[in-house]
ZAMARFI-276237 format. One record per atom (N, C-alpha, C): x negated, y negated, z; atom name. Coordinates in Angstrom, 2 decimals, padded with zeros to 5 digits. Each point is the difference from the previous one (the first is absolute). Layout:
# residues N
PT        X        Y        Z  atom
PT        X        Y        Z    CA
...
//
This chain:
# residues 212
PT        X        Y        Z  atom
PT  -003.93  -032.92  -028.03     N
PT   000.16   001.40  -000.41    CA
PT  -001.25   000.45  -000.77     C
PT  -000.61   000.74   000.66     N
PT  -001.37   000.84  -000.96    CA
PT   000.88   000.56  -001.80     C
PT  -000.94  -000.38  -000.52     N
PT   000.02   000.71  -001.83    CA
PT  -000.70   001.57   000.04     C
PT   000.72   000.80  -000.28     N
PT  -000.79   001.16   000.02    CA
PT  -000.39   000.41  -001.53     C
PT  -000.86  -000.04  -000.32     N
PT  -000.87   000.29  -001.35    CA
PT   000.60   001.39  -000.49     C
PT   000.27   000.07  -001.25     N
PT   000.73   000.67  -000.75    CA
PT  -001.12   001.00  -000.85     C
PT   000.17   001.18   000.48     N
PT  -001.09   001.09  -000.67    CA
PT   000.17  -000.19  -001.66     C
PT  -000.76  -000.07  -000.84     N
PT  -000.38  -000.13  -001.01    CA
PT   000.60   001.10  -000.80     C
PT   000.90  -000.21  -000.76     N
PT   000.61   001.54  -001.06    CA
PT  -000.66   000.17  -000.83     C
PT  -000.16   001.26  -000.45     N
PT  -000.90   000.46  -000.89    CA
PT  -001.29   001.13   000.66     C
PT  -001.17   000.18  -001.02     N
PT  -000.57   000.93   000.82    CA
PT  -000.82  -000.49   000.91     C
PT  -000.63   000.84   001.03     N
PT  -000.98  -001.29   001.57    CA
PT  -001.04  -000.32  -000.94     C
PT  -000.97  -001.75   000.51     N
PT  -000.73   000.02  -000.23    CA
PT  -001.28   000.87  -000.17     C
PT   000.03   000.90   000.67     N
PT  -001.09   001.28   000.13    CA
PT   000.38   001.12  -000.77     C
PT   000.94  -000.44  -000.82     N
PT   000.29   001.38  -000.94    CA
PT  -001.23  -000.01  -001.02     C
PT  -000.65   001.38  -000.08     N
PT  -000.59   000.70  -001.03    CA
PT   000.23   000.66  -001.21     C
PT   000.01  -000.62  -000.76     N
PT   000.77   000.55  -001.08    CA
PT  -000.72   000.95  -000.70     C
PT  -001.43  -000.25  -000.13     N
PT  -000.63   001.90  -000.31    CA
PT   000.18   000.51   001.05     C
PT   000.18   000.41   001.26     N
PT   000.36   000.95   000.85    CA
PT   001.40   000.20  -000.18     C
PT   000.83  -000.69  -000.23     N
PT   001.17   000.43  -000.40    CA
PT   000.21   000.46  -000.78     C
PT  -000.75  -000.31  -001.75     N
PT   000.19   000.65  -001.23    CA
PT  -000.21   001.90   000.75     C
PT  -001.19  -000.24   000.34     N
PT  -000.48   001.41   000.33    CA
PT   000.67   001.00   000.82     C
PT   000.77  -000.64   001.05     N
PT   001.08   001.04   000.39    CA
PT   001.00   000.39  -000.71     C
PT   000.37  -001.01  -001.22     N
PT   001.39   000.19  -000.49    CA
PT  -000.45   000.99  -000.83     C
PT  -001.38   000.27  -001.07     N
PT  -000.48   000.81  -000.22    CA
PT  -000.03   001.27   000.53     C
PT  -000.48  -000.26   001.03     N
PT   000.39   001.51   000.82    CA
PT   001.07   000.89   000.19     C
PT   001.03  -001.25   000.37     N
PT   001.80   000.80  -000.36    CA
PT   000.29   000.18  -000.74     C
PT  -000.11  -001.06  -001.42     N
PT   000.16   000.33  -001.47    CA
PT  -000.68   001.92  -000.44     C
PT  -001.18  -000.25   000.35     N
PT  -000.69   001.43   000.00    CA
PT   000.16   001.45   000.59     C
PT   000.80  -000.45   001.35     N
PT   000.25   001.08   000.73    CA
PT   001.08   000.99  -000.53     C
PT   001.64  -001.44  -000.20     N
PT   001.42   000.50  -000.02    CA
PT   000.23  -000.27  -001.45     C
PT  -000.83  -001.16  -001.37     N
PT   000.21   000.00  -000.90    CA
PT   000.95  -001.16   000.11     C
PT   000.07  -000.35  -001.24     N
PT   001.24  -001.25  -000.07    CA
PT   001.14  -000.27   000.45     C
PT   000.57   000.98  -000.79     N
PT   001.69   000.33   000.18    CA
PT  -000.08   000.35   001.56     C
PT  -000.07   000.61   000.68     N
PT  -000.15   000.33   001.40    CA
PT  -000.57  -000.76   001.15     C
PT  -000.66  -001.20  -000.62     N
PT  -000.46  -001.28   001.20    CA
PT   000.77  -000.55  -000.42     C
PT   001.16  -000.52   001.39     N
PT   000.56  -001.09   000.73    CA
PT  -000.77  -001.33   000.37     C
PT   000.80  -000.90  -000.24     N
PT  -000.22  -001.28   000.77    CA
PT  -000.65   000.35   001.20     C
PT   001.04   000.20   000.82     N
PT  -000.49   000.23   001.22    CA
PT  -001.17   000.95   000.27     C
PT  -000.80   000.81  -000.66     N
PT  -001.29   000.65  -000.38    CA
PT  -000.62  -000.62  -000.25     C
PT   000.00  -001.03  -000.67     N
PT  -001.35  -000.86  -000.46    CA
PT   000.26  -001.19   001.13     C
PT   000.86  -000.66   000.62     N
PT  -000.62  -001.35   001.09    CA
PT   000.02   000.94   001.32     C
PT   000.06   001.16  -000.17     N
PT  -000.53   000.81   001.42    CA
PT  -001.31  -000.18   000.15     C
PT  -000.47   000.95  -001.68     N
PT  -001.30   000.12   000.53    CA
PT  -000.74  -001.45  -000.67     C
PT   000.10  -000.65  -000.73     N
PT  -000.07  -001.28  -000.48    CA
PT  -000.35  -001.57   001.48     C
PT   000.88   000.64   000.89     N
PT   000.12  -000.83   001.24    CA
PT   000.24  -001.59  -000.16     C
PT   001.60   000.79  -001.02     N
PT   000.01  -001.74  -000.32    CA
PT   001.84  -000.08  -000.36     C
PT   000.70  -000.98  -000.17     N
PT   001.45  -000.04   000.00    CA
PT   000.16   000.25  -001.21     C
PT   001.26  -000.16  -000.93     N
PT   000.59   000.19  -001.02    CA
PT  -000.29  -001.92  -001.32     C
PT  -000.02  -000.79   000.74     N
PT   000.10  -000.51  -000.67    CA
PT  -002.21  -000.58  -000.27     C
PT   000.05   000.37   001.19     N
PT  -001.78   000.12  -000.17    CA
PT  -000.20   000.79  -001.12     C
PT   000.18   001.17  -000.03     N
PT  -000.03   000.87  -001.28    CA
PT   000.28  -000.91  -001.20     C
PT   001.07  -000.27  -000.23     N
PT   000.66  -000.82  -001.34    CA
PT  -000.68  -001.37  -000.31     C
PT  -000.96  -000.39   001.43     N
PT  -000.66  -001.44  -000.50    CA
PT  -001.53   000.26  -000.59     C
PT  -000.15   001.63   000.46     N
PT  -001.51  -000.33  -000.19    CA
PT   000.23   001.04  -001.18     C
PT   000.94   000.91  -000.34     N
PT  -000.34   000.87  -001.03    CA
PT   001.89   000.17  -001.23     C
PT   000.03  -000.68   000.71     N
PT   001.32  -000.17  -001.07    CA
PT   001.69   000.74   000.25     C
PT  -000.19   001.56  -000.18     N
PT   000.55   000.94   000.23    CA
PT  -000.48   001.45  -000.03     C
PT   000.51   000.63   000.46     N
PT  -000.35   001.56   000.21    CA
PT  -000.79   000.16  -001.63     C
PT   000.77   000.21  -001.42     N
PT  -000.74   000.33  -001.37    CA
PT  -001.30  -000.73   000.13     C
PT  -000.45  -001.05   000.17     N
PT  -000.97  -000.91  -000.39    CA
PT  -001.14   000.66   001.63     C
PT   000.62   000.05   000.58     N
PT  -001.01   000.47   001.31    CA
PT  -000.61   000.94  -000.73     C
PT   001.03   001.25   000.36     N
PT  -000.41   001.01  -001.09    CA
PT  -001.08   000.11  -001.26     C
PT   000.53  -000.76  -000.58     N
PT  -001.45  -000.05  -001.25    CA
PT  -001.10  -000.55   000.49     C
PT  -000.03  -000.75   000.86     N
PT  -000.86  -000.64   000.12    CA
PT  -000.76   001.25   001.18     C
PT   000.54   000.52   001.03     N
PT  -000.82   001.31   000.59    CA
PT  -000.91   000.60  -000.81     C
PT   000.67   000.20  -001.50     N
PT   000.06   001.29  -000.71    CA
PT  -001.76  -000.47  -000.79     C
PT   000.21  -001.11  -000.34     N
PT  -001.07  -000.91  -000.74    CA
PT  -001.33   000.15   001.08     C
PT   000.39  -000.53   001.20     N
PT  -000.88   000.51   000.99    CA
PT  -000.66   000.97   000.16     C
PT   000.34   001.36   000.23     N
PT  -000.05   000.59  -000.29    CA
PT  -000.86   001.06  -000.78     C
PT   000.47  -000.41  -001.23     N
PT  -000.68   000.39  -001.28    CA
PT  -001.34  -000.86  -000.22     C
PT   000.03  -001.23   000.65     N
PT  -001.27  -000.56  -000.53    CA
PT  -001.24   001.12   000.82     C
PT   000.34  -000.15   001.19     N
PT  -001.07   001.04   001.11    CA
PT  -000.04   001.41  -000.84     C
PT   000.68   000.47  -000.45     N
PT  -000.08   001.44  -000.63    CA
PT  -000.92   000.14  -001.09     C
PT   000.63  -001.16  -000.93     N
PT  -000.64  -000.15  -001.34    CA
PT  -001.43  -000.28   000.38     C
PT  -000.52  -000.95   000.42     N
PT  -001.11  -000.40   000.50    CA
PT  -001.08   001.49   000.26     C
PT   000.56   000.47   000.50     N
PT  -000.68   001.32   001.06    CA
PT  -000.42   000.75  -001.64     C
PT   001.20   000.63  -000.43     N
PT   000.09   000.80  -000.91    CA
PT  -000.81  -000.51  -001.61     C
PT   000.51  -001.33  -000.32     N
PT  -001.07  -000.24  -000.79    CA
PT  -001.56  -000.28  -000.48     C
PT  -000.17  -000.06   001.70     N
PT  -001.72   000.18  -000.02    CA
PT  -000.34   001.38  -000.33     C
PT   000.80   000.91   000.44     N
PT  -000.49   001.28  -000.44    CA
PT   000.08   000.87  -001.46     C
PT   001.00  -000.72  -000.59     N
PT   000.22   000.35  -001.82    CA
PT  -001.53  -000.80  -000.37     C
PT  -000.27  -001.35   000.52     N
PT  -000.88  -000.63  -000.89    CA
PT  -001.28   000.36   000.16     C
PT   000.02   000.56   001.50     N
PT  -001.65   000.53   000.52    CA
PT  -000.16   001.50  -000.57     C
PT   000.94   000.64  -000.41     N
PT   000.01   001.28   000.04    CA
PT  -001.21   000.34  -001.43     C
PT  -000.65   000.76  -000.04     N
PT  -001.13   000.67  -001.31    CA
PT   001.04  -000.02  -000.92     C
PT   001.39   000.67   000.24     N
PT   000.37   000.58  -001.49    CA
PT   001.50  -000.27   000.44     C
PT   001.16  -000.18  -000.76     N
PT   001.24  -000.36   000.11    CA
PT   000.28   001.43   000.91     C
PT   000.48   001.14  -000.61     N
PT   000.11   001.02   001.09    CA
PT  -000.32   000.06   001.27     C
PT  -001.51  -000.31   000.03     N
PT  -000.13  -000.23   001.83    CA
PT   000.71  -000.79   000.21     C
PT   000.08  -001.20  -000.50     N
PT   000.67  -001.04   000.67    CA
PT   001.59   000.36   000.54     C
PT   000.65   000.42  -000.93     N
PT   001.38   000.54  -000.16    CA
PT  -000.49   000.85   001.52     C
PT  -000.36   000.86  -000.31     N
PT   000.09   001.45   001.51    CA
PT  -000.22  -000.89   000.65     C
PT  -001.26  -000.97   000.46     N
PT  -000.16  -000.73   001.45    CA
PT   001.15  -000.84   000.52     C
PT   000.54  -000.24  -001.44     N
PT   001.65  -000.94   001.05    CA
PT   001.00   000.76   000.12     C
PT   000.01   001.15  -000.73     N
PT   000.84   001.10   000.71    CA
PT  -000.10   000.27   001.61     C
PT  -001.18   000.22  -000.40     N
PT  -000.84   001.00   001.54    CA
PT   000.61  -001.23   000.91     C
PT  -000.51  -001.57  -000.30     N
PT  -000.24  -000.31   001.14    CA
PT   001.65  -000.45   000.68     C
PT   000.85   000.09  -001.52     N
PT   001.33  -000.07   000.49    CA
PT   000.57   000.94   001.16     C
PT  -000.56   001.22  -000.47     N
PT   000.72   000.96   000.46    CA
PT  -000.27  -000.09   001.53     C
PT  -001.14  -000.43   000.02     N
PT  -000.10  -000.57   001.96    CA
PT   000.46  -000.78   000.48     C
PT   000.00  -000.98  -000.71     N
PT   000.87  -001.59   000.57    CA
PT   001.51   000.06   000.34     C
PT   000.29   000.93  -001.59     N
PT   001.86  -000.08   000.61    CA
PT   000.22   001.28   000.73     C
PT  -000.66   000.57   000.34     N
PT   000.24   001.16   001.13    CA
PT  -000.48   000.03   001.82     C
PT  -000.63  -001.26   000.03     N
PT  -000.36  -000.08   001.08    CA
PT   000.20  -000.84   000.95     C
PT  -000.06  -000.05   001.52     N
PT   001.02  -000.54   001.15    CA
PT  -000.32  -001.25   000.06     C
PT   000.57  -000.81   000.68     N
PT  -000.30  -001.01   000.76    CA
PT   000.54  -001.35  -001.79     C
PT   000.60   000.47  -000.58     N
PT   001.20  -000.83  -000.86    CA
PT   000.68   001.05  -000.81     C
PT   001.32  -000.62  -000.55     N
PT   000.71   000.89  -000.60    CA
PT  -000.24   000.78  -001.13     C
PT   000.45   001.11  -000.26     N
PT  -000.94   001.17  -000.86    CA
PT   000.70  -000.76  -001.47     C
PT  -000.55   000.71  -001.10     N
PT   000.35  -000.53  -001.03    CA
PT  -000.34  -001.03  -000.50     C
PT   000.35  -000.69  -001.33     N
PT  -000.22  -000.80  -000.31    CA
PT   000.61  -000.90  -000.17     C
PT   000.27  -001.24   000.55     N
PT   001.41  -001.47  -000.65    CA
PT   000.46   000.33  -001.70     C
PT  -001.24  -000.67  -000.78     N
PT   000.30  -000.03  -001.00    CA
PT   000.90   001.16  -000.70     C
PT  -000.50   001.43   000.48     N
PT   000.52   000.57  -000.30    CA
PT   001.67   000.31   000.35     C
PT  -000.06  -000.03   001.17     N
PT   001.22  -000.02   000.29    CA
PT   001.39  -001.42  -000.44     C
PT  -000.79  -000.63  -000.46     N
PT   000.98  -001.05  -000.14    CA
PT   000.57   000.48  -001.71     C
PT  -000.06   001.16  -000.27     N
PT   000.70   001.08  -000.99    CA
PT   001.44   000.37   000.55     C
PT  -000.11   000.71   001.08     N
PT   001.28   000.09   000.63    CA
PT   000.75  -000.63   000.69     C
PT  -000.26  -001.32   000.86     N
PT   000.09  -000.52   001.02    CA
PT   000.59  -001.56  -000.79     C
PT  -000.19  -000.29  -000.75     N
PT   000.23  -001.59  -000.51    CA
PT   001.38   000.02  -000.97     C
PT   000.93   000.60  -000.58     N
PT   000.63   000.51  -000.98    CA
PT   001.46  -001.08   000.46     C
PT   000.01  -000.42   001.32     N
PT   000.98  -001.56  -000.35    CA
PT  -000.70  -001.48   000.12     C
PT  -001.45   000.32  -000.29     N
PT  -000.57  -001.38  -000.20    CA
PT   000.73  -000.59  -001.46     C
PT  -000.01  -001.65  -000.03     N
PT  -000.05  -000.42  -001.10    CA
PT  -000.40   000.37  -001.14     C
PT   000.30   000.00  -001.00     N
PT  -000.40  -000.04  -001.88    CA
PT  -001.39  -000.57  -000.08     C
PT  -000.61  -001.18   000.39     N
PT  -001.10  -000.34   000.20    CA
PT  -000.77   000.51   000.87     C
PT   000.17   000.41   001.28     N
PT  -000.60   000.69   000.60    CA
PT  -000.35   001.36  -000.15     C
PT   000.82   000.64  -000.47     N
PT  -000.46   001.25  -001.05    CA
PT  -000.91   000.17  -000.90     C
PT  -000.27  -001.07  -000.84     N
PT  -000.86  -000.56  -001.03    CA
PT  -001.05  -000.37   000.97     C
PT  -000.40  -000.16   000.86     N
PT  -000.97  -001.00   000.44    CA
PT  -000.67   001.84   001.02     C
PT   001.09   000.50   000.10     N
PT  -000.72   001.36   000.69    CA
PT  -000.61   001.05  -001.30     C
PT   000.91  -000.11  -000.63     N
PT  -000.39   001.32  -001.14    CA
PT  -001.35  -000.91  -000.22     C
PT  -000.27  -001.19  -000.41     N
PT  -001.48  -000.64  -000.60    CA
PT  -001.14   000.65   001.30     C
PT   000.48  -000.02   001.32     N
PT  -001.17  -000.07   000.33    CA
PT  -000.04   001.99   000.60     C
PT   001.30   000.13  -000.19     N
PT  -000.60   001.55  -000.14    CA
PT  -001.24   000.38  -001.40     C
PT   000.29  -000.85  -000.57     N
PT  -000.49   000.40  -001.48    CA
PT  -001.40  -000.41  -000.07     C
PT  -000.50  -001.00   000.79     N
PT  -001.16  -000.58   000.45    CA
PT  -001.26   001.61  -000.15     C
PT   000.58   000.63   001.43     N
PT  -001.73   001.20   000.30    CA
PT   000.22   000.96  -001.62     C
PT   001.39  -000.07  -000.64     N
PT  -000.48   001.30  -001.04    CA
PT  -000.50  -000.97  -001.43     C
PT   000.15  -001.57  -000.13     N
PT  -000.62  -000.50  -000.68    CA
PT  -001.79  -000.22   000.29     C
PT  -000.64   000.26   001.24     N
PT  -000.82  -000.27   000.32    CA
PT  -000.85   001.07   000.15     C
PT   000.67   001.20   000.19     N
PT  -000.39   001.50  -000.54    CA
PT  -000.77   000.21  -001.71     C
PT   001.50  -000.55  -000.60     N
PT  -000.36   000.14  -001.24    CA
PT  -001.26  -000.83  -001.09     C
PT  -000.47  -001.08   000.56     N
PT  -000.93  -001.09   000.08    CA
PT  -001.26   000.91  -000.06     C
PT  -000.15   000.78   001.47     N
PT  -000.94   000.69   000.22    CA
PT  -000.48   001.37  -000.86     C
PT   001.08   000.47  -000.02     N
PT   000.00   001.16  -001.24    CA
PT  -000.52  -000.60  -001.06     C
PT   000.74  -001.17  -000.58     N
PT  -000.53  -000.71  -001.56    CA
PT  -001.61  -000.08   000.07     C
PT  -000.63  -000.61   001.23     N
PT  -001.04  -000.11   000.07    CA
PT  -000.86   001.19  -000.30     C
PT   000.45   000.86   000.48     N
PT  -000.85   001.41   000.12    CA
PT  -000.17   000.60  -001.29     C
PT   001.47  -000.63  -000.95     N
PT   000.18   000.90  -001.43    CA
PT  -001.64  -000.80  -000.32     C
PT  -000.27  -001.54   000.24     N
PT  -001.19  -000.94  -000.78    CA
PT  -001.05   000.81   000.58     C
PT  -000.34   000.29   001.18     N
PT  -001.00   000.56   000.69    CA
PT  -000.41   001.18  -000.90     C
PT   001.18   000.60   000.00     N
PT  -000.78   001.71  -000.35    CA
PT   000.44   000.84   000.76     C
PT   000.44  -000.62   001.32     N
PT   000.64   001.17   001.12    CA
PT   001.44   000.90  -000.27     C
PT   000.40  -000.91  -000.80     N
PT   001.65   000.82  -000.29    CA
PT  -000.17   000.20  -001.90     C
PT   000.35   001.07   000.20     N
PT   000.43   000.55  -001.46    CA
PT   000.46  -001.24  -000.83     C
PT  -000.50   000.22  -001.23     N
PT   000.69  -001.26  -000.92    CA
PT   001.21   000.66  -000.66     C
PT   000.72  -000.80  -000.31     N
PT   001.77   000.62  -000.45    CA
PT   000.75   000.09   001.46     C
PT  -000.69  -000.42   001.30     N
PT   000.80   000.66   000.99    CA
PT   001.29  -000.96  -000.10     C
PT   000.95   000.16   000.65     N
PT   001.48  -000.77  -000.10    CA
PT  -000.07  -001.01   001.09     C
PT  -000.64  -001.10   000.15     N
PT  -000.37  -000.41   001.63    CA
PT   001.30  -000.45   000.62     C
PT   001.03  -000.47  -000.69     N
PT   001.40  -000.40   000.50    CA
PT   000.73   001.36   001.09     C
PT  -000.10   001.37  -001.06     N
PT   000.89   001.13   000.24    CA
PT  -001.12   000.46   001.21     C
PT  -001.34  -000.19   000.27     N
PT  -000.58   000.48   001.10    CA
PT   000.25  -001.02   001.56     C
PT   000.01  -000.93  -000.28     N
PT   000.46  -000.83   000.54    CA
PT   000.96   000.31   000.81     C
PT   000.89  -000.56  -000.75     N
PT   002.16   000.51   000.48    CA
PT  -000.85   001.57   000.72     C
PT  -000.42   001.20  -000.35     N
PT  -000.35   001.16   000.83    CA
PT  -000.56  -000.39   001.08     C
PT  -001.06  -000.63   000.28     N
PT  -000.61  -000.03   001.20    CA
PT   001.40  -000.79   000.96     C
PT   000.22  -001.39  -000.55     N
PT   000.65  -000.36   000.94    CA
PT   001.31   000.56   000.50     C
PT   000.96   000.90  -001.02     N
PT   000.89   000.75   000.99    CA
PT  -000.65   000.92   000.40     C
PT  -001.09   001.04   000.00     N
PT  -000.45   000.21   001.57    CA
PT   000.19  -000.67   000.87     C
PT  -000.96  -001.35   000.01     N
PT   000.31  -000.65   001.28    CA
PT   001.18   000.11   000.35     C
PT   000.88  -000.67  -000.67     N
PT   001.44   000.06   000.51    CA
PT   000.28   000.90   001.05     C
PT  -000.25   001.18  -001.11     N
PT   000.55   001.45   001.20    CA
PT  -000.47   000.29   000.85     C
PT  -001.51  -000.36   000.14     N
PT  -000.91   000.45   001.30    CA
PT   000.76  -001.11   000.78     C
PT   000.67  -001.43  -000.44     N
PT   000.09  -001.31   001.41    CA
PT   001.22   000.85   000.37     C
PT   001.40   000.73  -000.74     N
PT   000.41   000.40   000.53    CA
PT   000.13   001.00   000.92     C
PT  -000.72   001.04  -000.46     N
PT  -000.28   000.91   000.53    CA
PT  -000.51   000.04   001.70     C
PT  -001.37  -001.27  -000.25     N
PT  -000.20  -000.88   001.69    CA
PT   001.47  -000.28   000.91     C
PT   000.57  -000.79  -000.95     N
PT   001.26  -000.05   000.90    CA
PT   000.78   000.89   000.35     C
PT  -000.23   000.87  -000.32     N
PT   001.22   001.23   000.49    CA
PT  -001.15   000.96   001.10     C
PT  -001.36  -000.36   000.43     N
PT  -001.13   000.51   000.86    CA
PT  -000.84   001.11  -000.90     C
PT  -000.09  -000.18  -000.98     N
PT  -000.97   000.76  -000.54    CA
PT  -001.23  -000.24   000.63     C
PT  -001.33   000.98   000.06     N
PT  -001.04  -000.49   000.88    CA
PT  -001.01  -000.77  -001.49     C
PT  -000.92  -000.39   000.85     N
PT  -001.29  -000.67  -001.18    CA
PT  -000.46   001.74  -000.57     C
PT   000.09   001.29   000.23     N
PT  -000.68   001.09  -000.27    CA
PT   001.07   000.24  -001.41     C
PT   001.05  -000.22   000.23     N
PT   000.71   000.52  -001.11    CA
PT   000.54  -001.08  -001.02     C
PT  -000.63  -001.01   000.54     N
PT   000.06  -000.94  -000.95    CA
PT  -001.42  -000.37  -000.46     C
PT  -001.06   000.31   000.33     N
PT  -001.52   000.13  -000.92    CA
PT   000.58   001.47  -000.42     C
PT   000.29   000.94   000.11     N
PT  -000.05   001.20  -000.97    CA
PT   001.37  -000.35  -001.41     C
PT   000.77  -000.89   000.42     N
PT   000.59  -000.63  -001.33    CA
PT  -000.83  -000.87  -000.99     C
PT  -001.05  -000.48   000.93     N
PT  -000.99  -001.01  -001.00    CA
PT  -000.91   000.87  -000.77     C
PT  -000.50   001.00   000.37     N
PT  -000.79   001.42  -000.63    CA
PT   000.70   000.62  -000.69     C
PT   001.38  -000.23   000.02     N
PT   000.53   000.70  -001.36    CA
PT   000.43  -000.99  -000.95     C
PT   000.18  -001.10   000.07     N
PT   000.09  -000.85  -000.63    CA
PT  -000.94  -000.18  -000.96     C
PT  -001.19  -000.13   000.93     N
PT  -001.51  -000.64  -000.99    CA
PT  -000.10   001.40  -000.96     C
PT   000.82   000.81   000.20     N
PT  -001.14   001.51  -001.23    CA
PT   001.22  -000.67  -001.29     C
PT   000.92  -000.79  -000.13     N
PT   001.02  -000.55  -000.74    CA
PT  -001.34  -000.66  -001.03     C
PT  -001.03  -000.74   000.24     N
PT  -000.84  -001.09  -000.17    CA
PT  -000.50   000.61  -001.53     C
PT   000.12  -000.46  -000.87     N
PT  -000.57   000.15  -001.25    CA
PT  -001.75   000.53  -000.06     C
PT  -000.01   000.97  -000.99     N
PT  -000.90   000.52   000.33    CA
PT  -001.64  -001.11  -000.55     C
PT  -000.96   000.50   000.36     N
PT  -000.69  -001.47  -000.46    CA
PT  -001.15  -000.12   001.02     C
PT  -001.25  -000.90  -000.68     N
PT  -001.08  -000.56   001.16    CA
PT   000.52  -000.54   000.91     C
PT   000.25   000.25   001.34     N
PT   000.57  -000.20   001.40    CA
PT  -000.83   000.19   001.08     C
PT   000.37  -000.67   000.86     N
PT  -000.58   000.06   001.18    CA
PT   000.80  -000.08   001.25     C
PT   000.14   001.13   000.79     N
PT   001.15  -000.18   001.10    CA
PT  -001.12  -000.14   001.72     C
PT   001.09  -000.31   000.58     N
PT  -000.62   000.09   001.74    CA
PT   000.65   001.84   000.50     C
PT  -001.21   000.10   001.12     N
PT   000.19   000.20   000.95    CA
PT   001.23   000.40   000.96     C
PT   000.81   001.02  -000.18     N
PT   001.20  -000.31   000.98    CA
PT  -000.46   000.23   001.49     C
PT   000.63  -000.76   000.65     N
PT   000.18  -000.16   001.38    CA
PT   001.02   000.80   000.58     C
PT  -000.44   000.67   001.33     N
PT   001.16   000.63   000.48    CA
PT   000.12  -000.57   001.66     C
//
């Protein structure tokens, strides 16, 4: 009697697990937490249920771990431009500006993760809540860094409040990522960043260029 070899459980040897992180990312990003299914993520994942659970645990832990993803590529982008920028203000408008293109434009989902994982996460775990609010808290701590700098520079008013400017810039963002999601264009979301920046303490400054 022939032995017929018994397919291997678990995920295939040829599973990719950064190509997989990165799609689940994508669904995580598209439909948001609460709204991706199992069956949404080993669709586009191209992988079974318990493949999922061997290589990433469960749906919460996938999840953060997208989200971490994510944010590292963002942060990356965005913090070269606070640190390259002449003066904290430019810097601030250029990651506005350059937000306002990124989460408004085709070919991935509009908006922003981080941001959205405001509305979208609210039956994650107690720890997982904590572990989102920290890294929401990440770009407006890294805002405020930059501001501090500027108070040493000379570029920002001294006495300015760099915490309370801070928390301002970044719920803009907020509202502009939402705003993307509901199809706002990049035009009316750079003319939110132009009214934003006249908010900017008055002071030796230096702004860009708007783009249209």
């Amino acid at each position: 009697m022939a032995v017929v070899a018994r397919r291997p459980r678990g995920r295939p040897r040829s599973f990719d697990r950064e190509a997989a992180l990165q799609r689940a990312m994508e669904v995580f990003w598209s439909k948001g937490y609460e709204a991706t299914s199992l069956h949404d993520l080993t669709e586009a994942m191209g992988i079974n249920p318990p493949s999922l659970y061997a290589a990433f645990g469960d749906k919460e832990r996938l999840y953060l771990e997208a989200l971490a993803s994510y944010q590292d590529w963002r942060r990356e982008i965005l913090g070269r431009m606070l640190d390259d920028a002449p003066t904290a203000r430019a810097g601030v408008e250029m990651v506005l500006r350059e937000s306002a293109t990124e989460i408004s434009k085709s070919g991935h989902p509009r908006g922003c993760m981080v941001a959205m994982s405001i509305a979208s996460c609210s039956s994650t775990s107690p720890e997982a809540q904590s572990k989102l609010a920290e890294r929401r808290a990440m770009g407006r701590r890294r805002v405020k860094e930059r501001i501090d700098r500027g108070i040493r520079d000379g570029d920002v008013p001294p006495g300015t409040d760099s915490a309370a400017l801070a928390d301002f810039y970044h719920a803009v963002f907020i509202g502009m990522a939402m705003q993307a999601r509901e199809g706002a264009s990049r035009r009316n979301l750079l003319a939110t960043v132009e009214a934003a920046m006249r908010a900017w303490p008055e002071g030796k400054t230096a702004s860009i260029r708007p783009r249209r």
